[in-house]
ROVEX-442997 format. One record per residue (C-alpha): residue number from 0; residue in one letter; chain; x, y, z. Coordinates in Angstrom, 1 decimal, decimal comma, always signed. Last residue first. Example, Ala and Ser with C-alpha at 12.3 -4.5 7.8 and 13.67 -1.06 7.14 Angstrom:
% ROVEX-442997
{1 "s" "A" {+13,7 -1,1 +7,1}}
{0 "a" "A" {+12,3 -4,5 +7,8}}
% end
This chain:
% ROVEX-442997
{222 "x" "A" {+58,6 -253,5 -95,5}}
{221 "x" "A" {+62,2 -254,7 -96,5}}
{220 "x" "A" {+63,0 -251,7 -98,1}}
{219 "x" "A" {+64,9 -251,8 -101,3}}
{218 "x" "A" {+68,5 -250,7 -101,6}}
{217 "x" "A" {+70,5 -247,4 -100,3}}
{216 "x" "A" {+72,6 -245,9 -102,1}}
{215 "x" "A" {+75,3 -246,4 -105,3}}
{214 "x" "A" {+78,5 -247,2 -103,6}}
{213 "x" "A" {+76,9 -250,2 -101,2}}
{212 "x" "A" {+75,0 -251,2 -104,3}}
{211 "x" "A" {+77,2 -253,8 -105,3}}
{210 "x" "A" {+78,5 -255,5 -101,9}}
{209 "x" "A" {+74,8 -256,0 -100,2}}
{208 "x" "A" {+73,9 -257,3 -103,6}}
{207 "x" "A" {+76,6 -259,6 -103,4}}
{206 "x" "A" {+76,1 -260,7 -99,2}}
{205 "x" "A" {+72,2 -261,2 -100,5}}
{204 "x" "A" {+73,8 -263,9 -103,0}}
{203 "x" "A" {+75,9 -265,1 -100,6}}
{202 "x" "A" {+73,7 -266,0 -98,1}}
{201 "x" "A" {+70,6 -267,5 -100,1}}
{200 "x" "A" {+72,1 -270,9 -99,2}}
{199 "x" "A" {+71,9 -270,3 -96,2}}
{198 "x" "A" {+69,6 -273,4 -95,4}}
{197 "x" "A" {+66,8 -271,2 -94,5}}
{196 "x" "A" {+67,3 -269,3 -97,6}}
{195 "x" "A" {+66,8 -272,6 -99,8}}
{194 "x" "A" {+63,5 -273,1 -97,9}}
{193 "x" "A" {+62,2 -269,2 -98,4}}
{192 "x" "A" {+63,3 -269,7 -102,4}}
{191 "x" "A" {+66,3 -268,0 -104,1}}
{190 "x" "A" {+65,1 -268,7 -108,2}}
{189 "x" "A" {+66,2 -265,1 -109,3}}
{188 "x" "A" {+63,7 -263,2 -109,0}}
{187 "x" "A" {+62,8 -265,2 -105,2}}
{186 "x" "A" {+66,2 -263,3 -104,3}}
{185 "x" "A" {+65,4 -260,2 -105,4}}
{184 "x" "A" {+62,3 -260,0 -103,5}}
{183 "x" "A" {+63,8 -261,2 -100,4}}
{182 "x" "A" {+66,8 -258,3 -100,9}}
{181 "x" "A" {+65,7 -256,2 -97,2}}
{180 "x" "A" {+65,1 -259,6 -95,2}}
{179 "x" "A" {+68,2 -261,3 -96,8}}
{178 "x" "A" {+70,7 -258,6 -95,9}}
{177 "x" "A" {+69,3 -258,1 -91,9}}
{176 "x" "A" {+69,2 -261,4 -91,7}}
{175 "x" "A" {+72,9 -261,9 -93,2}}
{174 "x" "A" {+74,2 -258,8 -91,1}}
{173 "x" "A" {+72,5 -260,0 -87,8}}
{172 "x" "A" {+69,1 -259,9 -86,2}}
{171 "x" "A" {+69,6 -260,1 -83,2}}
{170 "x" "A" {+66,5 -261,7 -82,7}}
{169 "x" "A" {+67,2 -264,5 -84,9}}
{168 "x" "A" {+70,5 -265,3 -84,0}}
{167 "x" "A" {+69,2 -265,3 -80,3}}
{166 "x" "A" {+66,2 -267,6 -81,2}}
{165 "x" "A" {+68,4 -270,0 -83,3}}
{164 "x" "A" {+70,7 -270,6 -81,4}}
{163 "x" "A" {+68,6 -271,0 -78,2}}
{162 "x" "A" {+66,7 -273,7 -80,5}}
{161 "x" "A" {+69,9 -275,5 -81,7}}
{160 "x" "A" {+71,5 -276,0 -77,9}}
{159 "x" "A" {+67,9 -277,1 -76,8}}
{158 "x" "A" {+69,2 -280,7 -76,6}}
{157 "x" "A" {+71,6 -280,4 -74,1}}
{156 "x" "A" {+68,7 -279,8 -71,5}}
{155 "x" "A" {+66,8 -277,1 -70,4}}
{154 "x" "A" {+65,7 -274,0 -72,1}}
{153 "x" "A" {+65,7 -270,7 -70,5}}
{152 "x" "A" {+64,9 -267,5 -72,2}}
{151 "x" "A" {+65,7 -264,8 -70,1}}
{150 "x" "A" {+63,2 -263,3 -67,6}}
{149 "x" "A" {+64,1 -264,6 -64,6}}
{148 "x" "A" {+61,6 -263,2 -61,8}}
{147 "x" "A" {+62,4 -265,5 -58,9}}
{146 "x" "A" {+59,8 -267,8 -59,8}}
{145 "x" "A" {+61,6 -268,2 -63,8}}
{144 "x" "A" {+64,6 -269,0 -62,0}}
{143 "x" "A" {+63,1 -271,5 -59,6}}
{142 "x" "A" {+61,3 -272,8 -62,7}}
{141 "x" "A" {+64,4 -273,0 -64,9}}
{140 "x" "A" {+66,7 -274,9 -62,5}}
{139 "x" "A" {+63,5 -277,6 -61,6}}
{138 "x" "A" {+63,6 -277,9 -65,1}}
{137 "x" "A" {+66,7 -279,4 -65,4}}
{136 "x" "A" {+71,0 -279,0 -66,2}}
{135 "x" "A" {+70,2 -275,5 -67,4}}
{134 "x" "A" {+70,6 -273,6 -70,8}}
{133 "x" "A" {+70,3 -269,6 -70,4}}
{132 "x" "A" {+69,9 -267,3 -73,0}}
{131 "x" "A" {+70,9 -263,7 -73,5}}
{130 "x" "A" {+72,6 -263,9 -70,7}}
{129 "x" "A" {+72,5 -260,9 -68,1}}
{128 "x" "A" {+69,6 -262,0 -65,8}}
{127 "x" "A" {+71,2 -265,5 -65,9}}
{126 "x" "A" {+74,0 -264,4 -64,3}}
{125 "x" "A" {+72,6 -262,8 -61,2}}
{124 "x" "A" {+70,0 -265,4 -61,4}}
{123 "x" "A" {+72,6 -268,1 -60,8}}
{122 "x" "A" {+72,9 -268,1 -56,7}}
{121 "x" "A" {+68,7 -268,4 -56,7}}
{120 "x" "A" {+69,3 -271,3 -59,2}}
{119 "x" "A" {+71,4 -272,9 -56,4}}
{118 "x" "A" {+69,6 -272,3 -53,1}}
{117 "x" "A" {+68,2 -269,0 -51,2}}
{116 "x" "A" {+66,4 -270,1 -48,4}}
{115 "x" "A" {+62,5 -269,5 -48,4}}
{114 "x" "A" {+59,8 -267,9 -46,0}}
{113 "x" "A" {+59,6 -264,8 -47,4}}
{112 "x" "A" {+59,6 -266,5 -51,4}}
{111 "x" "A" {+59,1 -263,9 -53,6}}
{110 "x" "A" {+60,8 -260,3 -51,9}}
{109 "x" "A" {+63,0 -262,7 -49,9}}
{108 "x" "A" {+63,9 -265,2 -52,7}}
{107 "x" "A" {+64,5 -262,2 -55,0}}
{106 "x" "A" {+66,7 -260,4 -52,4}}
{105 "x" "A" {+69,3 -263,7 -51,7}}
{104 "x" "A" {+69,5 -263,8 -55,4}}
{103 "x" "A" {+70,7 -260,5 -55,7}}
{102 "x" "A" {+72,9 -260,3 -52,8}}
{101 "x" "A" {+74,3 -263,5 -54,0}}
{100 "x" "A" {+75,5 -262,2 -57,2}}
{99 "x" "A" {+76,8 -258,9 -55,6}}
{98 "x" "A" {+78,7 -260,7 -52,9}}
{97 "x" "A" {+81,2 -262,4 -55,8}}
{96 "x" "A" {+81,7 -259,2 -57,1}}
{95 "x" "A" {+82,3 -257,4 -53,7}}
{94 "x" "A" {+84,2 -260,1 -52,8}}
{93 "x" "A" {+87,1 -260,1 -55,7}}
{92 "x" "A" {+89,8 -262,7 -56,2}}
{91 "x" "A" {+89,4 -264,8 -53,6}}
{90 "x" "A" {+85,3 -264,4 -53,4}}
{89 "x" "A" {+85,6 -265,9 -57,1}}
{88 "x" "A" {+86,3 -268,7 -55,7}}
{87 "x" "A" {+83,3 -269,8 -53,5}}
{86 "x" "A" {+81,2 -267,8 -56,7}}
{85 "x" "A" {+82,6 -270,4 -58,8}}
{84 "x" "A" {+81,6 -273,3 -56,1}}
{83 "x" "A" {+78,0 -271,9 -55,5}}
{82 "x" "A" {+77,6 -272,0 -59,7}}
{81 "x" "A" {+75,0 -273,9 -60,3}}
{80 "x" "A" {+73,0 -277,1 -62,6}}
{79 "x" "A" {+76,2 -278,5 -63,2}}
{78 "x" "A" {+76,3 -278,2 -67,4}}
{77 "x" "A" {+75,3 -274,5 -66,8}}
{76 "x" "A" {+75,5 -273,1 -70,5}}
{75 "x" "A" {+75,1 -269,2 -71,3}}
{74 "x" "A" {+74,6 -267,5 -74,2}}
{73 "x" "A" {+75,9 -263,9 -74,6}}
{72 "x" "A" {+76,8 -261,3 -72,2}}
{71 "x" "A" {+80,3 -259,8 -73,2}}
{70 "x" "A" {+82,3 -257,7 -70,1}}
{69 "x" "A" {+79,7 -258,4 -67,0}}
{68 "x" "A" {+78,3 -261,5 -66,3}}
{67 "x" "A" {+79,9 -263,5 -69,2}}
{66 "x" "A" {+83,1 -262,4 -68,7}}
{65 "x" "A" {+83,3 -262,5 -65,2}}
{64 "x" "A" {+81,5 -266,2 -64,9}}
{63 "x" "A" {+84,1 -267,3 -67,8}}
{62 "x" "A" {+87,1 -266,0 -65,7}}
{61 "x" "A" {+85,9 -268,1 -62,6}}
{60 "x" "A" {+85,4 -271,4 -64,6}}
{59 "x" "A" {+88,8 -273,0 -63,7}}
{58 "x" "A" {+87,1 -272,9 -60,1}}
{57 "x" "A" {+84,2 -275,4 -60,5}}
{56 "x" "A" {+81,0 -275,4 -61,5}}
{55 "x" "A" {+80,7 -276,0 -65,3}}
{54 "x" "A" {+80,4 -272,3 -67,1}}
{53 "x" "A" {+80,4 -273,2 -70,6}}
{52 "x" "A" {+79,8 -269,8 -72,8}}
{51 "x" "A" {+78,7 -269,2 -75,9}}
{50 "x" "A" {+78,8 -266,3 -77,8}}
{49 "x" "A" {+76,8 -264,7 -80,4}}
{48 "x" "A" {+77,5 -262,4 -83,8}}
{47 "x" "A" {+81,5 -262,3 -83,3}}
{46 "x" "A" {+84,0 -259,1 -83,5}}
{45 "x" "A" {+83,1 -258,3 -79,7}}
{44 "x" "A" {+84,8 -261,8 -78,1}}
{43 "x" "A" {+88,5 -260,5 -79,1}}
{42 "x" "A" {+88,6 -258,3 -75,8}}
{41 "x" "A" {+87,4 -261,0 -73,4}}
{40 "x" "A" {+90,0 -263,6 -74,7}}
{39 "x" "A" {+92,8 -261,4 -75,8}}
{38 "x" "A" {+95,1 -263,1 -72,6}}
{37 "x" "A" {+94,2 -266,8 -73,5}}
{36 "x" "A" {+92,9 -268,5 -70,3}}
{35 "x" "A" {+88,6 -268,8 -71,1}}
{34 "x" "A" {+90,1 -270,7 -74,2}}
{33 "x" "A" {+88,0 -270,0 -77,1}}
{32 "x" "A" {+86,9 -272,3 -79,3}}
{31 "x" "A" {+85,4 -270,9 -83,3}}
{30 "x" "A" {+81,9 -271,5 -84,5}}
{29 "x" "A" {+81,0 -270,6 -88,3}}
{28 "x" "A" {+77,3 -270,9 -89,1}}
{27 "x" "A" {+76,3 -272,7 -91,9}}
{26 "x" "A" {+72,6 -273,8 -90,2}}
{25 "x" "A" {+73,7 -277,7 -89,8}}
{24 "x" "A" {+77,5 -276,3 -88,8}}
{23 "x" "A" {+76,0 -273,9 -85,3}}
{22 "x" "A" {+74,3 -277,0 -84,7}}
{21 "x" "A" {+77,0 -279,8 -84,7}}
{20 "x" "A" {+79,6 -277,3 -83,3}}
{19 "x" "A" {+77,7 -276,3 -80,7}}
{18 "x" "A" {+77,0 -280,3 -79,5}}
{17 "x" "A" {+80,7 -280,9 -80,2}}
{16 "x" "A" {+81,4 -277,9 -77,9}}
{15 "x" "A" {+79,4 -279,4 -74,9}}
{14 "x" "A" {+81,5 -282,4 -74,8}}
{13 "x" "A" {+84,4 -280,2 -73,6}}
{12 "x" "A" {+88,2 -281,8 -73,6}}
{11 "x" "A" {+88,9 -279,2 -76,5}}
{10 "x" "A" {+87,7 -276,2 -75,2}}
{9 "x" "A" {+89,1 -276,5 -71,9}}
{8 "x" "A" {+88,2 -273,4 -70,0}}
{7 "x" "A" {+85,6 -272,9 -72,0}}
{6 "x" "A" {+84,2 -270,4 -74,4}}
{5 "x" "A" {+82,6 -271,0 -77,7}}
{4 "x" "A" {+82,7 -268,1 -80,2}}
{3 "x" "A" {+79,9 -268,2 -83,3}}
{2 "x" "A" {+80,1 -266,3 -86,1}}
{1 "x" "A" {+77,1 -265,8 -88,5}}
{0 "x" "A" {+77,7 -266,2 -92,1}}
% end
């Protein structure tokens, strides 16, 4: 079962957790809150298969920004559409950090755009280069990104929550996956078919097989 950690800085005021939550349960994945505040926050984030963070724009979401930029990339949520206020504090508690993100953006625009003026999504790239997904406020968020060479998947819109789940799960391709692509034959032996998989119900049986031949060597090929 894939495990899910939501970040915020107030996990259980945020609206966007109950959207996780309702799409991280439908596909039997386990999603657990984090508080952006706790002291092991950044260091516990390793042990799960994806994370997501909130990152609304405001100070309390300084220590999300850092995480998510640089300590443990994973998906990334902008329910304000930027960041300019984050990166306003973060320039309090380190400049150089803060000046690297719009350095970045600043250089896209000018190598793209001559004539342009860095604005919101430009401030974001920075970011939005590192996450393994991106969901923005709009698509006028996600075409300036995409036009300043953004090449993370960005979906717009509370909405795509299940589809940018589902893509980076997929891609990763974690223990389950990797556990029901190399037993699929066994599986469909048994009565496991491709629709029952896709609601994980084909899980634990692949998790068993993984278990019982672990001591006697290696299984089937997937290929």
């Amino acid at each position: 079962m894939p495990r899910l950690a939501f970040v915020s800085a107030s996990p259980d005021l945020s609206r966007l957790r109950r959207d996780v939550e309702t799409a991280a349960e439908a596909r039997r994945h386990e999603v657990v809150a984090v508080a952006s505040g706790s002291p092991s926050a950044a260091e516990g984030l390793a042990a799960f298969d994806l994370v997501v963070y909130e990152i609304s724009n405001d100070e309390a979401s300084v220590p999300i920004y850092r995480m998510a930029s640089a300590a443990a990339p994973g998906m990334v949520v902008l329910p304000d559409g930027g960041i300019d206020r984050v990166l306003d504090a973060l320039v309090q508690i380190d400049r150089a950090e803060a000046d690297l993100a719009v350095r970045e953006g600043a250089m896209a625009v000018a190598a793209r755009q001559p004539a342009g003026e860095p604005g919101y999504a430009a401030l974001c790239l920075h970011l939005a280069r590192r996450a393994t997904a991106l969901i923005a406020g709009n698509d006028a968020v996600r075409t300036s990104l995409q036009t300043l060479g953004c090449r993370t998947p960005i979906l717009v819109g509370g909405s795509a929550i299940a589809d940018a789940i589902d893509t980076i799960i997929r891609s990763m391709g974690g223990p389950i996956e990797k556990a029901l692509a190399r037993w699929a034959s066994a599986l469909a032996e048994i009565g496991v078919q491709p629709d029952d998989v896709e609601r994980g119900l084909g899980a634990r049986y692949a998790d068993a097989l993984e278990t019982l031949v672990s001591s006697a060597g290696p299984g089937p090929s997937s290929s």
